[in-house]
N, C-alpha and C positions, 0 to 999 in steps of 0.2 A: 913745933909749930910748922916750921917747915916740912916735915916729913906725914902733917894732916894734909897741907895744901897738895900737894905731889899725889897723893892717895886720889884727893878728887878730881884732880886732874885726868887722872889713869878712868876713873869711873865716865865720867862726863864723853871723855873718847871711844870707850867701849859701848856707851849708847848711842851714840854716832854711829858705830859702822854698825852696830845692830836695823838701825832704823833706816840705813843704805841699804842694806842687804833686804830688811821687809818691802825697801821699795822695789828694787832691782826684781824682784821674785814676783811682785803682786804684778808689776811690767810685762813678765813673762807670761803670768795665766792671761793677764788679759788679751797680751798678743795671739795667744795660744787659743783661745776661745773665739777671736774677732776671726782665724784664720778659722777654725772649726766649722764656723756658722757662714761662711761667707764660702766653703764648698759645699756645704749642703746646698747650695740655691741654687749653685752652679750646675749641679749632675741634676737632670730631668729623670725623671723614673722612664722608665722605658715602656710603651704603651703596650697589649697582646693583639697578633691581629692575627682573625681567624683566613687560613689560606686552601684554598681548593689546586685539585688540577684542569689545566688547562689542554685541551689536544693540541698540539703542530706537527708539523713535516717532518720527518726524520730526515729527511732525502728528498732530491726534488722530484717535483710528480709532473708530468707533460699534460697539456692541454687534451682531454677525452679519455685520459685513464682513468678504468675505475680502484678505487682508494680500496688497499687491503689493511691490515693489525701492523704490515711489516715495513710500512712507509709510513708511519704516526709514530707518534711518544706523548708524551706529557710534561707539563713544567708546571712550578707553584706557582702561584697568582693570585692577589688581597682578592677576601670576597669581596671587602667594602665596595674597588672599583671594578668589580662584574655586572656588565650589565646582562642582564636578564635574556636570554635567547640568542648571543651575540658567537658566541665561542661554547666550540663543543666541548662540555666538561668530562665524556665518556668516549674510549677510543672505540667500542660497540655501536653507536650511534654512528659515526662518519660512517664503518668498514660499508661500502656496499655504493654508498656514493659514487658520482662521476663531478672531474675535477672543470669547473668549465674555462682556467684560466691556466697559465704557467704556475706553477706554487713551488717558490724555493725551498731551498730547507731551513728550518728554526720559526718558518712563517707559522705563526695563528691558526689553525682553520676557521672561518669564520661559517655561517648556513649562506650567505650568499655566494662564496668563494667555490659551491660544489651544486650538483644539480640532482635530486632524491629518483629513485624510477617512476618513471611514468610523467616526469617533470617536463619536458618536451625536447627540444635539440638542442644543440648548441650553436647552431645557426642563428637561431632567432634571439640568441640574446647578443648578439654583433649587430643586429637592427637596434638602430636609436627608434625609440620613441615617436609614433606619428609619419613613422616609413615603412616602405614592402620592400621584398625583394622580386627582381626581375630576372629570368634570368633569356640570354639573348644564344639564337645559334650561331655562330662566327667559324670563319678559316682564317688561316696567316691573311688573308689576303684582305679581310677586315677589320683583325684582332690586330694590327700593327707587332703581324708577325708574333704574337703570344707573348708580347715585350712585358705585358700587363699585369701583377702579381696581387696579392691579398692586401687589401689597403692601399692602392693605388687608387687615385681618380681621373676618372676619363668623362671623355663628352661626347653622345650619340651626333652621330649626322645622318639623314633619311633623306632619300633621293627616291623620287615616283615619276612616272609617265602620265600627263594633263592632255586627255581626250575633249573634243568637245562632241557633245552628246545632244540629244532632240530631248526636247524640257519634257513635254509629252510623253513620249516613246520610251524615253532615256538609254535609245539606240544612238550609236554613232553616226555623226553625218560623214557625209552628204544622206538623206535619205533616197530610194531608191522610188522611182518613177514608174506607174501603169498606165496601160492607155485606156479610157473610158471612150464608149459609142453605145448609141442609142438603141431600144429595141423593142418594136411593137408590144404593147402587153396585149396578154390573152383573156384578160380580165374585160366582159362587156360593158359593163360602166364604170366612170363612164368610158364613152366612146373614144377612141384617139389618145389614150394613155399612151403615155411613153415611159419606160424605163430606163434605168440606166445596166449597163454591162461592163464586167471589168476583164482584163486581159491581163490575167497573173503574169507576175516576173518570170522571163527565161520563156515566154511562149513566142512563137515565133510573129519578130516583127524587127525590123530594120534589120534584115540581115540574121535573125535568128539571136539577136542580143538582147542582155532585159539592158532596160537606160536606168543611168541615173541619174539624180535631180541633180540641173546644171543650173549657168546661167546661158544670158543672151547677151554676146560681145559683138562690138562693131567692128569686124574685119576695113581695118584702114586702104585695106588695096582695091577690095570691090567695091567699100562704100555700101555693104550689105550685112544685117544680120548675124549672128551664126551662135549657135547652139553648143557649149561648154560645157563638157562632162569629164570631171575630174578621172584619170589614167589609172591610179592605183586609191588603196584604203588613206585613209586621211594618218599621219605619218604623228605620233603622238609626239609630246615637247618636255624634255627632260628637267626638272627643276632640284637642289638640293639645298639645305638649309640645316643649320643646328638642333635638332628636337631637343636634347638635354644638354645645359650648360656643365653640371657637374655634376657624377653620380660619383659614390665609392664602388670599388672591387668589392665583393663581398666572397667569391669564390670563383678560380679558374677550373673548368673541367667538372663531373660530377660529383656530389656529395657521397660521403660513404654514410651506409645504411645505419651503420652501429657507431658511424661516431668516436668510434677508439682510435689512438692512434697508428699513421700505417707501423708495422712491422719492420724490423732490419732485413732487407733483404740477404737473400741465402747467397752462399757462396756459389758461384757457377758451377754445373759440375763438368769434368774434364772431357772434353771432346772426345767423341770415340768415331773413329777413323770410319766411314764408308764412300761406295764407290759412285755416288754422286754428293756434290756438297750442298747443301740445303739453299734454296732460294734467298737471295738478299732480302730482309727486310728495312724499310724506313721507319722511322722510330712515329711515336703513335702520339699524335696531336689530341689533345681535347677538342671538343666540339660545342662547347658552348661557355658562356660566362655570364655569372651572374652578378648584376651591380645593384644599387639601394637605391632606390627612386621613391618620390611621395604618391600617394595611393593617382591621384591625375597623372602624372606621368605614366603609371604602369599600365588607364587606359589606353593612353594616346599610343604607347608601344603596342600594346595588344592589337590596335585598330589597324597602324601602320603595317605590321606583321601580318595580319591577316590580310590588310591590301596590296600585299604585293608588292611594297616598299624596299628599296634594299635599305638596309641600316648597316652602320660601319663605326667603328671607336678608333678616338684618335687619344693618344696617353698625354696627360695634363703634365705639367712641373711638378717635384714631389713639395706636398705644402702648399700647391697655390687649389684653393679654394674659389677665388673670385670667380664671379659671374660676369656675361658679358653679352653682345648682343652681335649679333652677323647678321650680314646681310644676306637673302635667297639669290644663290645663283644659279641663272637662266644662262643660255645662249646667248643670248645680247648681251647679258651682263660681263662674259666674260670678252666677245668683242669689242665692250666699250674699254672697259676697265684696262684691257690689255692690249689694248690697240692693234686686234686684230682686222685688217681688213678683208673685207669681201672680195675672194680672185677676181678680176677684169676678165671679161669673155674674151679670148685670143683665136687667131686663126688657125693654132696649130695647137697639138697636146702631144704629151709623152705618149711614146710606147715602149712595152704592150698595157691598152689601157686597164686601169687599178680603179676598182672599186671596192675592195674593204683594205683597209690596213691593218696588216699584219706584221708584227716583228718576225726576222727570217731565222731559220733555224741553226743552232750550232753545226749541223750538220753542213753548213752552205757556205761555210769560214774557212778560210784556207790558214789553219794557224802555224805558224812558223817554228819549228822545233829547237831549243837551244842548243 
């Protein structure tokens, strides 16, 4: 009896670990499956995307070179984000181009970044929008010494000579004076006509002088009369003022024709010995500058330029753009302002007497030798 109970015992046991182990196991697929399913979610399929070439810089290209096969390459690029006209897809298409900007290397080429032939300078695309260019003739002595570079902004000042002129005539006064006298006409009716006669300027009268139109002052000593005719031409009156508050530099000196850029200069070649040595030269200034004005200003230059105006540039702050107002300065204006007074008439004056002022010559300096 004993030895049935012991039997079932052993049985009862061995279905125990049986029925651990089917758990233990079915644990594992299931672990096994939850991990399976649960990387599949995780890995996204990898999308295709179709890829073109792109043109760029091989090298950097200088502002007015034109673009050859040997300063391009190509790089891949999604077509999805190609926009259409944007970037040159063919290195055949740039070669022939001019570059109208600096272009690094690895940069893009884009169709605005180059200029196709026949497309115009490159000047006119440094004009903003709704602006000219002007361009002015200047020396050091109004170009603030040629201090003035590409991108710089400067401000004109114009200074004119203000004559006063007959509204009529639109001669200058004083107008000049004839003498009229009467003279029988020859004409029988009617009877007793009289005409008038004139006596051209420079024909002889007072002394062989022509007059011209004075006035009538009251000499204070005789208490008479007298007749004032101005001695010389009427002496015109200097005035200057700002014409442009702020222009840009668009260009010092002339434009070159083709646009490319300059050249490295060559190496010197070696002097070769003769029996006079060549005339000194001084190094060669530009003679004009051109700056960016709105289409009104470029007349009112034109007008000033053509009247005889001196114009002079004075160089701005770098960055200061502001506008500003000045006042015209006149003769008086600088007497008041600066408290210039008018000499007192004295009884005595320097000699030998000075009528124009002139700085004296290095030649006229006793300079002292170290």
């Amino acid at each position: 009896m004993s030895a049935l109970k012991k039997r079932s015992g052993r049985i009862i046991i061995y279905i125990l670990l049986i029925l651990i182990a089917a758990s233990i196991l079915a644990f594992l697929l299931l672990s096994r499956g939850r991990g399976a399913s649960r990387g599949e979610t995780a890995v996204a399929p990898t999308p295709a995307f179709e890829i073109v070439d792109i043109v760029v810089a091989s090298q950097f290209i200088p502002r007015g070179q034109i673009i050859t096969s040997e300063v391009l390459t190509t790089l891949a690029y999604p077509k999805n984000q190609l926009v259409q006209g944007t970037f040159f897809t063919s290195i055949e298409d740039a070669v022939g181009t001019k570059a109208k900007y600096n272009i690094d290397p690895a940069v893009p080429l884009t169709s605005s970044m180059v200029i196709h032939e026949g497309g115009g300078s490159l000047a006119a695309f440094d004009i903003p929008a709704g602006m000219t260019a002007y361009s002015l003739a200047v020396s050091p002595e109004t170009a603030v010494a040629y201090a003035p570079r590409q991108g710089d902004h400067v401000l004109v000042v114009g200074c004119m000579l203000i004559s006063d002129v007959d509204t009529s005539y639109q001669t200058r006064l004083p107008n000049d004076t004839v003498i009229t006298f009467g003279v029988q006409s020859t004409v029988e009716e009617p009877s007793g006509a009289i005409s008038l006669g004139v006596m051209p300027p420079g024909a002889p009268y007072n002394d062989g002088d022509a007059i011209s139109r004075g006035r009538y002052e009251l000499d204070s000593t005789v208490n008479q009369p007298i007749y004032v005719v101005p001695s010389e031409v009427q002496r015109p009156r200097l005035v200057c003022q700002t014409v442009i508050q702020d222009a840009m530099v668009l260009n010092v000196g002339m434009f070159a024709l083709d646009d490319s850029p300059a050249a490295p200069a060559a190496a010197p070649a070696e002097p070769v010995a003769t029996e006079e040595a060549p005339a000194p030269t001084g190094p060669a200034y530009p003679g004009s500058i051109t700056i960016v004005v709105s289409p009104q200003d470029t007349l009112i230059l034109n007008y000033l330029a053509l009247a005889g105006a001196k114009l002079s540039l004075a160089l701005k702050s770098a960055g200061d753009g502001a506008q500003f107002s000045t006042d015209p300065v006149t003769l008086q204006y600088i007497m008041d302002q600066k408290n210039i007074p008018a000499p007192v008439k004295l009884p005595y004056g320097v000699e030998p007497r000075v009528d124009t002022l002139l700085y004296p010559a290095f030649d006229n300096y006793i300079l002292n030798q170290p």
